[in-house]
VOGU-3710 file (C-alpha; in Angstrom, 3 decimals, decimal comma):
1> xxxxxxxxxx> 134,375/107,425/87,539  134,182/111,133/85,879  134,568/113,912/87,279  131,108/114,928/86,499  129,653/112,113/88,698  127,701/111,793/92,177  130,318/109,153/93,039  133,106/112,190/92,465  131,067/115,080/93,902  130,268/113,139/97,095
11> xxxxxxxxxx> 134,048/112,245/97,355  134,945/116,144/97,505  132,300/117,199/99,993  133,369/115,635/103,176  130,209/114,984/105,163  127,350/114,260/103,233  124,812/115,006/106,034  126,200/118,472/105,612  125,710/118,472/102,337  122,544/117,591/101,363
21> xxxxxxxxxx> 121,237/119,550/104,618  122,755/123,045/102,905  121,718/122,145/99,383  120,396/125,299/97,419  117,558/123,615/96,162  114,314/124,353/97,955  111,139/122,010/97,402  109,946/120,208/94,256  108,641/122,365/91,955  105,037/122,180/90,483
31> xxxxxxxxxx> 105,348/123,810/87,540  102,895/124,595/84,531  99,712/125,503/86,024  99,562/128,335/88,149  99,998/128,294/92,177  96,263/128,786/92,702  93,088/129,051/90,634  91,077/130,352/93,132  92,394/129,991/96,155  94,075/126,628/98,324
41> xxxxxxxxxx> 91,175/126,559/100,870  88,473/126,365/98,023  90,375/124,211/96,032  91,351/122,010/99,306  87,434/121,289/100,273  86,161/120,499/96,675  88,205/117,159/96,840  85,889/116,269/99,844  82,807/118,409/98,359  82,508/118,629/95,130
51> xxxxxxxxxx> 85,439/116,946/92,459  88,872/118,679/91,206  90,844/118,646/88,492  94,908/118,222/88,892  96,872/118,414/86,010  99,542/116,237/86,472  101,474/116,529/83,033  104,469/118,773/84,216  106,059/117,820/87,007  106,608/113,918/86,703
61> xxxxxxxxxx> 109,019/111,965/84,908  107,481/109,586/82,771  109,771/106,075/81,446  109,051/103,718/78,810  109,931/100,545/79,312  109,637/98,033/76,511  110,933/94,624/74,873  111,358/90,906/75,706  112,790/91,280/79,089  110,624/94,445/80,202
71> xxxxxxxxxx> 108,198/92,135/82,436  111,684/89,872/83,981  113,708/93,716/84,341  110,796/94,852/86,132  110,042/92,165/88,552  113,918/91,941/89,436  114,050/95,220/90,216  110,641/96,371/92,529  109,755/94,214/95,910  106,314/93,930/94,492
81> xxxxxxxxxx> 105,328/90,500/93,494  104,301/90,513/89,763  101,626/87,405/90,092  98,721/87,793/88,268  99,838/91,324/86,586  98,954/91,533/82,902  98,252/94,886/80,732  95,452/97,292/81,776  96,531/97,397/85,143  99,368/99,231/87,462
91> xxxxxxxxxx> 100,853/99,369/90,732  102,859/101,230/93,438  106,309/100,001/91,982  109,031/99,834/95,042  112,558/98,956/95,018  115,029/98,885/97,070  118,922/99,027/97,588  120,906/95,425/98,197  120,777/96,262/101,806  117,294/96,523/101,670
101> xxxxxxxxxx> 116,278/100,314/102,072  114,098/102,388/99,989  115,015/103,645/96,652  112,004/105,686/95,729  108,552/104,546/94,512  106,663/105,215/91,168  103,191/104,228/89,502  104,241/101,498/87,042  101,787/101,352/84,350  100,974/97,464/82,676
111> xxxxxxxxxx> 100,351/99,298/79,059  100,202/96,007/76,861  102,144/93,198/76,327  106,054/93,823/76,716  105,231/97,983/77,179  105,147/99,335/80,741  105,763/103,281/81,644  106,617/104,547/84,846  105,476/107,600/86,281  106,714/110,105/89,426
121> xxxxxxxxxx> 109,986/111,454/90,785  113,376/111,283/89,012  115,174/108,396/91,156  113,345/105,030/90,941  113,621/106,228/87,108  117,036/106,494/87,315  117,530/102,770/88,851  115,747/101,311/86,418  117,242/103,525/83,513  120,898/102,354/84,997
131> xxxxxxxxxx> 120,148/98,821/85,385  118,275/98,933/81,777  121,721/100,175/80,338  124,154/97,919/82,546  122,311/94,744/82,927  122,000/91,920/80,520  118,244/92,565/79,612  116,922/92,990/76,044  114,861/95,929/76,947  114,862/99,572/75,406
141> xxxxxxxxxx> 113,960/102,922/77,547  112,118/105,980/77,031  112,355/108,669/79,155  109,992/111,762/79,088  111,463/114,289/81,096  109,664/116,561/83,690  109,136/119,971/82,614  111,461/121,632/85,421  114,639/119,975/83,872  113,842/119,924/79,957
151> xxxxxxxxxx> 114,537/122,227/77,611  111,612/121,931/75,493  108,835/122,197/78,135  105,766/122,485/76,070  107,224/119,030/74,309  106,678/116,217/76,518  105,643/112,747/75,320  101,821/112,559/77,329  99,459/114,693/79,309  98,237/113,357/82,745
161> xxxxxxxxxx> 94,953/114,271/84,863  93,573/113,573/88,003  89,889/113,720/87,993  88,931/112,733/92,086  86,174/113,714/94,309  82,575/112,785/95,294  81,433/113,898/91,962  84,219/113,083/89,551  81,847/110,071/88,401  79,414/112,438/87,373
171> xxxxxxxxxx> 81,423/115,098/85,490  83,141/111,809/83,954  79,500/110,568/82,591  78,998/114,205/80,992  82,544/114,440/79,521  81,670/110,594/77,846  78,528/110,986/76,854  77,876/107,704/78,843  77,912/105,637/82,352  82,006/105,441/82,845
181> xxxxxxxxxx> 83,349/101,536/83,474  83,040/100,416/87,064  86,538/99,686/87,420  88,168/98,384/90,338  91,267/100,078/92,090  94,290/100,600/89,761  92,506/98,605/86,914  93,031/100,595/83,238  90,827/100,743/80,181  90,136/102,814/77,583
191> xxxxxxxxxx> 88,052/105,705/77,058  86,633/108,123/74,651  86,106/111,970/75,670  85,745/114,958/72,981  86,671/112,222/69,619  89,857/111,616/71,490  90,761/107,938/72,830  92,055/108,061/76,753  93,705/105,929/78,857  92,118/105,442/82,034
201> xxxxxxxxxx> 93,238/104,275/85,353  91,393/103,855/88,595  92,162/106,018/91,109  92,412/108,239/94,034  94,694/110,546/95,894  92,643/112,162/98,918  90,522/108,666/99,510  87,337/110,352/97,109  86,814/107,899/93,597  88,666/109,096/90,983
211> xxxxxxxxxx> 90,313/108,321/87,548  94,085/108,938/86,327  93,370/109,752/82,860  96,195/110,444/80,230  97,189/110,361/76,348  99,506/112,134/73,676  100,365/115,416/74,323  98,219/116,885/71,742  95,230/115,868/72,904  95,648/117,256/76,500
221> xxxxxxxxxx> 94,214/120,848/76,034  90,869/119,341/73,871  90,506/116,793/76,657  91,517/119,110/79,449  88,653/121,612/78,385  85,843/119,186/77,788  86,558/117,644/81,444  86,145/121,311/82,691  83,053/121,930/80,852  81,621/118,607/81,852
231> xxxxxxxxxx> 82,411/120,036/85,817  80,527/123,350/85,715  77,533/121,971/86,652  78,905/119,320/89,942  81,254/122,269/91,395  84,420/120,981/90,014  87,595/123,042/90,961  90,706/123,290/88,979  93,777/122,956/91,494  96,981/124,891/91,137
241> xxxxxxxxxx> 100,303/124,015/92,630  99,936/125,133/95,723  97,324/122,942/96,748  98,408/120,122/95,042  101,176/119,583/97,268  98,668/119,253/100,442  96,760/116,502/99,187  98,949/113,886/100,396  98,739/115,006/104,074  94,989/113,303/103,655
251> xxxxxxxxxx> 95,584/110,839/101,654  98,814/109,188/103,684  101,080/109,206/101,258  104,663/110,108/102,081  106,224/111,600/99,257  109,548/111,950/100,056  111,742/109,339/101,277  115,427/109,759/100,529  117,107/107,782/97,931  118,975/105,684/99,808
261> xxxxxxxxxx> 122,074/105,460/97,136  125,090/108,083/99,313  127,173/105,218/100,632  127,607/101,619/100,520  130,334/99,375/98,470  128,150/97,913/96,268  126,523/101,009/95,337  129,738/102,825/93,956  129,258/101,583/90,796  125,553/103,396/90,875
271> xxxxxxxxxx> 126,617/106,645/92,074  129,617/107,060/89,386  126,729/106,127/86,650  124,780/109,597/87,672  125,722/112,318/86,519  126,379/115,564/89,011  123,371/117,034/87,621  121,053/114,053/89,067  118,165/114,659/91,110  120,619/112,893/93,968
281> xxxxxxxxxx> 123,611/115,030/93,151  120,990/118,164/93,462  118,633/116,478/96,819  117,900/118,742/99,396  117,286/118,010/103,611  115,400/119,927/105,794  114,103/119,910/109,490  115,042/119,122/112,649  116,272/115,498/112,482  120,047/115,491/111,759
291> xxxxxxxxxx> 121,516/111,894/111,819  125,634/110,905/113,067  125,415/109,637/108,856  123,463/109,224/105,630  122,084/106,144/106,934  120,346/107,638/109,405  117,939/109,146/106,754  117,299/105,853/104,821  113,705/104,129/105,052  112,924/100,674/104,818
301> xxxxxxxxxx> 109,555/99,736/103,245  107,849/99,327/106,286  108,465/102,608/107,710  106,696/103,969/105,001  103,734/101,468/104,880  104,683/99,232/101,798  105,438/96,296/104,065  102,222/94,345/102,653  104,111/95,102/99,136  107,281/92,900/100,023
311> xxxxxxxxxx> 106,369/89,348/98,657  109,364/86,671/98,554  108,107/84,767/96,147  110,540/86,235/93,097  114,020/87,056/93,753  114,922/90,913/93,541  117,690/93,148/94,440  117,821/93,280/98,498  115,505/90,328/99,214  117,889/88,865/101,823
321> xxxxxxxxxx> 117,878/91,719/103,662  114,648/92,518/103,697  113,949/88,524/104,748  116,650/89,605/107,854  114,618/92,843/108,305  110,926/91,044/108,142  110,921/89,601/111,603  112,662/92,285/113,197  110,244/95,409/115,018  109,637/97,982/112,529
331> xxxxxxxxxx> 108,172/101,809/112,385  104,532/102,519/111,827  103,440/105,409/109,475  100,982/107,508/111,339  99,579/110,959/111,387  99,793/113,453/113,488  97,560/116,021/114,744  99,588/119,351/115,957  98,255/121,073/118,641  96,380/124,221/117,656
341> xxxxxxxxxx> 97,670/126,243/120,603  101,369/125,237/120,175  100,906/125,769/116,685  99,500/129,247/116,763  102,194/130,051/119,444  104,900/129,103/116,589  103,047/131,046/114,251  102,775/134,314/116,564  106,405/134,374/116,952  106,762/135,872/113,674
351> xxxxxxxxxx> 104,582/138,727/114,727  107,152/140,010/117,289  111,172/141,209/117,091  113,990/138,964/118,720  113,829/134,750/118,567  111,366/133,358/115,953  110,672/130,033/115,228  110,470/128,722/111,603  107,509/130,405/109,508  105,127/127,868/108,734
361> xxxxxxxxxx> 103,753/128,237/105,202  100,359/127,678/104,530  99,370/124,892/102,779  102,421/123,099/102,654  105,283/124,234/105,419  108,140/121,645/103,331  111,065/123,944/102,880  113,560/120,890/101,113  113,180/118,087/98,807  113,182/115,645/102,136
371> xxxxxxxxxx> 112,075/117,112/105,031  112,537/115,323/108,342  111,538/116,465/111,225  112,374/114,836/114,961  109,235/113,071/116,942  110,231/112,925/121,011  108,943/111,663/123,697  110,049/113,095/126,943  113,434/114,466/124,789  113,624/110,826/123,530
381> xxxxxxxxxx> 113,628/110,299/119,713  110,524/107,969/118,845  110,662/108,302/114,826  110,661/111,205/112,315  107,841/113,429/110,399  108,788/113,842/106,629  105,728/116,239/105,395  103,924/118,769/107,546  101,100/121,320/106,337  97,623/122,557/106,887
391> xxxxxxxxxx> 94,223/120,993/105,436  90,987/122,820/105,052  88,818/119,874/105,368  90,291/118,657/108,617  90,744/122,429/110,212  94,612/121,217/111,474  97,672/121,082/110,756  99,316/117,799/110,055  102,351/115,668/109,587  103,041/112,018/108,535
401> xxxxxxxxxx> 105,179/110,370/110,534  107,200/107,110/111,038  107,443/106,188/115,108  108,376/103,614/116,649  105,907/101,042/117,648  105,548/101,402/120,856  104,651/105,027/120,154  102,272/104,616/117,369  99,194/103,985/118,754  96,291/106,496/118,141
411> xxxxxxxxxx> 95,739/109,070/120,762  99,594/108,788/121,790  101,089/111,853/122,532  104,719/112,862/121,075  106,265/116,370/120,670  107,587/117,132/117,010  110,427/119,444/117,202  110,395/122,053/114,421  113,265/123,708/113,279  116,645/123,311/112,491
421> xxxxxxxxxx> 119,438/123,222/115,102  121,752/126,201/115,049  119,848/128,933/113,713  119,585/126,823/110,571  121,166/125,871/107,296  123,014/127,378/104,510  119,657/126,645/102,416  118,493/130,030/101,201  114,498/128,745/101,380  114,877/128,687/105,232
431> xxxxxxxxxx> 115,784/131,881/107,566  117,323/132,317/110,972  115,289/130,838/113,674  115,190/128,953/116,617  113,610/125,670/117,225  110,010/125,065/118,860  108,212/122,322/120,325  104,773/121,252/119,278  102,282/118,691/120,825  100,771/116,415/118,783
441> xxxxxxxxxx> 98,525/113,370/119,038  99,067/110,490/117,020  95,925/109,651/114,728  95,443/106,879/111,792  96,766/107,160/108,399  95,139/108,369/106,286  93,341/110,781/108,828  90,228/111,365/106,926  87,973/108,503/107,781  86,544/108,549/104,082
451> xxxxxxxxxx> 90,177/108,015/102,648  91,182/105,232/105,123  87,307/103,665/104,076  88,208/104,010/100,967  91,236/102,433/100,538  90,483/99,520/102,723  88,002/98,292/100,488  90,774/99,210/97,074  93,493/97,364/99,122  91,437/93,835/98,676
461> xxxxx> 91,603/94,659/94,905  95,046/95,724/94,375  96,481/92,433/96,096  99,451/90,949/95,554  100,391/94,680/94,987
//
């Protein structure tokens, strides 16, 4: 161990809770493309109206794996089985601690024989990056840094779009010059726009068809402008930060589960490997749920709705535990619907002197890294909210949640308690407040009825996932 570790700073911080909860760092950052093109609500209903354009290139980390034991690495490491998985297609890759608890989750990318690349936030690339360097494999890493950390921002390895919406076939057809592939969900091939060859994946974010479409960095702008001239004619919106970060809240994807790497034995060895400039070492917690310990915050797969993932049929780090947790009663991701009164009472506050709740930012009210957020029931804790914010297409506010099962029926009410206890934290991106209660009313997830269409009839093509 160095001084310079996570294993060293989390050994000279006494509680850990504490902490991470008064962390400096405020929310991800979406940086390269500005916060709004227009504006969020425009760009916010042309995912349901029209098609958008995200440009994904800046603010995910991007790994190469390669070599003879990329395929064996890979499989040992996610939950996932790896049946039937050969090049041109990809997955939600999920792994998960010895005891069984959620490490992170990526998009791992089948690129060709012995190549893979993995693609979104910092620490299920770190895992892999620390088992690729400890473990007996014959592999060899890449990684392509996300422009918020690197020196050289305007230098990274690929770009990466998201083209999605009810007319992102169209503007695809233009920007081709012909009928795109009918691909099926998370299937890849290749593609030709403006003279320049593209990788393609099928996808969506919001539930609306779409296509993941990347390739080397210097052929992102030529691309980037022929997919926006191919859009002028179907309505196609260019979306800035901002909005980006709301999309999930529709789609059902919870983007922020803790690492669950603070404590544990077996883990010490993990934690002295990263550095004190980590994405762990720098993690931030927000909202009202505050735990006795770490392990209060840590998910399993199930709470976040990768259960169906978990397949026993290769061995991987934690698969006895998860085969203890399998049988056992588990949390049910859900959404839920805040009440409009309670919220606009919480938002009124701010327009008078004395005790104000929290402000509630519009899209997006996430104020940390991981938010968490207490669900009650009659002052009883039934689960935890981890992303909260407003979409245009659905006229509410929204959170996704993890409750209990008893409580996670549809039309259930709970009580989300936002806020922070005591006035707050040390964190500089939240101010003094008091807490608030809201009413809510537990609904599917996803909540739009087109997204949870939509991926029922991808999840029958993505199996074993």
């Amino acid at each position: 161990m160095t001084d310079h570790s996570l294993e060293s700073m989390l050994a000279g911080s006494g509680d850990i809770v504490d902490l991470l909860r008064n962390q400096q760092s405020g929310p991800n950052a979406y940086p390269g493309v500005p916060a709004e093109y227009s504006n969020w609500r425009s760009e916010q209903l042309a995912w349901a109206e029209t098609c958008v354009l995200f440009n994904q290139s800046y603010h995910m980390v991007d790994l190469e794996v390669s070599g003879p034991d990329a395929f064996a690495m890979l499989n040992y490491l996610g939950v996932n089985s790896f049946k039937g998985f050969v090049p041109n297609r990809a997955k939600q890759f999920v792994p998960v601690t010895p005891d069984g608890y959620v490490i992170g989750d990526v998009i791992l990318f089948y690129l060709e024989e012995n190549r893979f690349n993995l693609v979104g936030r910092a620490p299920t690339i770190e895992w892999v990056e620390y088992h690729a360097a400890t473990g007996d494999w014959n592999v060899t890493v890449v990684r392509d840094e996300r422009t918020a950390v690197r020196p050289d921002p305007e230098n990274r390895k690929s770009y990466r779009f998201q083209l999605q919406g009810p007319n992102a076939m169209k503007t695809l057809e233009v920007a081709m010059g012909k009928t795109p592939p009918d691909l099926k969900f998370f299937h890849m091939t290749t593609i030709e726009i403006a003279g320049k060859q593209v990788r393609a994946l099928r996808h969506g974010m919001a539930g609306q068809p779409g296509y993941e479409l990347f390739g080397p960095w210097a052929d992102g702008e030529t691309v980037r402008q022929a997919l926006i001239a191919a859009g002028k004619d179907f309505g196609m919106a260019l979306v800035g930060g901002r909005t980006y970060s709301s999309n999930t809240l529709e789609s059902g994807w919870i983007p922020s589960p803790l690492p669950a790497v603070y404590s544990g034995e077996a883990l010490k060895p993990y934690r002295e490997w990263l550095t004190a400039n980590s994405y762990e070492a720098k993690a931030s917690i927000g909202g009202s749920f505050v735990p006795d310990s770490i392990e209060g915050y840590y998910l399993t797969p199930w709470d976040l709705g990768y259960g169906p993932f978990v397949k026993f049929d290769h061995d991987f780090i934690g698969r006895e535990a998860l085969e203890r947790m399998a049988g056992q009663p588990h949390r049910k991701k859900v959404t839920l619907a805040l009440d409009t009164e309670d919220v606009l009472r919480v938002m009124s506050s701010a327009l008078q002197k004395g005790d104000r709740a929290k402000y509630m930012e519009f899209p997006s009210a996430v104020y940390s890294m991981h938010p968490y957020d207490s669900v009650l029931v009659d002052g009883k804790g039934v689960g935890v909210s981890t992303w909260i914010g407003y979409s245009a297409n659905e006229g509410k506010m929204l959170t996704l949640a993890m409750l209990d099962a008893d409580y996670a029926e549809p039309g259930t009410q709970v009580t989300l308690l936002w806020g922070e206890p005591d006035g707050g934290t040390r964190k500089p991106t939240v101010e003094k407040h008091v807490q608030a209660e809201i009413r809510a009313t537990v609904a599917p997830v996803p909540y739009s009825e087109v997204a949870r269409d939509s991926y029922a009839d991808s999840w029958r093509t993505r199996q074993p996932a």
